[in-house]
N, C-alpha and C positions, 0 to 999 in steps of 0.2 A: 862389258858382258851384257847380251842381252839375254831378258827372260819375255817369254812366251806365256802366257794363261789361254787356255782354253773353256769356254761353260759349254756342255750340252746336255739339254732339258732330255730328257728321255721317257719313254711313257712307253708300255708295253713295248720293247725293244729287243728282248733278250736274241732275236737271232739275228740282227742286225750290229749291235754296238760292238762287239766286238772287230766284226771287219773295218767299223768306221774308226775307231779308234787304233787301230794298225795301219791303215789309211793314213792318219793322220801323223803317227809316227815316224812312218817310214819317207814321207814327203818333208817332216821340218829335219829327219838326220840328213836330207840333202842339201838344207839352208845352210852357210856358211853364217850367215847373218847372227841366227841362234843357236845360243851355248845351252841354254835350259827353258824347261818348257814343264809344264804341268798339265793334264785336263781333268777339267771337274765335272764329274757325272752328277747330274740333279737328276733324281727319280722321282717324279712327282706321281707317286703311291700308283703304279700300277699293277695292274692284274695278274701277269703272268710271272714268271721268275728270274726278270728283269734287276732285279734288287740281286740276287744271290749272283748273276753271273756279273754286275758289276762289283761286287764284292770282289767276287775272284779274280775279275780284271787287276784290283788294287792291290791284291795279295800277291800274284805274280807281279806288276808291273809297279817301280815304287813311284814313278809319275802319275800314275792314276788316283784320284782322290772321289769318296761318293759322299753324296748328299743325298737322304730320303726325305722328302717331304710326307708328313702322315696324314695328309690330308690333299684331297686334288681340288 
């Protein structure tokens, strides 16, 4: 079985990561190759409320996982 990890660094993002993260989704459920797969959202402390909608990414999606960095 293989698994998959994904990191991305996010920084003011909030109207962007979710498309890229569905994106990213919907391209490895076509892999046959991968059985499991995780992405890891790193927020490195931005401005807008990029933190709060990757939260809610994680809260709906249990493959999503965040990291806030509290300092850029």
């Amino acid at each position: 079985m293989k698994h998959l990890s994904i990191v991305i660094p996010v920084y003011n993002s909030s109207k962007t990561i979710e498309k890229a993260v569905c994106e990213i989704e919907d391209t490895i459920n076509k892999l046959d190759i991968i059985k499991s797969f995780d992405i890891i959202l790193v927020n490195d402390y931005s401005k807008d409320n990029t933190l709060e909608v990757c939260k809610s990414l994680a809260r709906h999606k249990p493959y999503v996982k965040v990291l806030s960095l509290s300092k850029n």
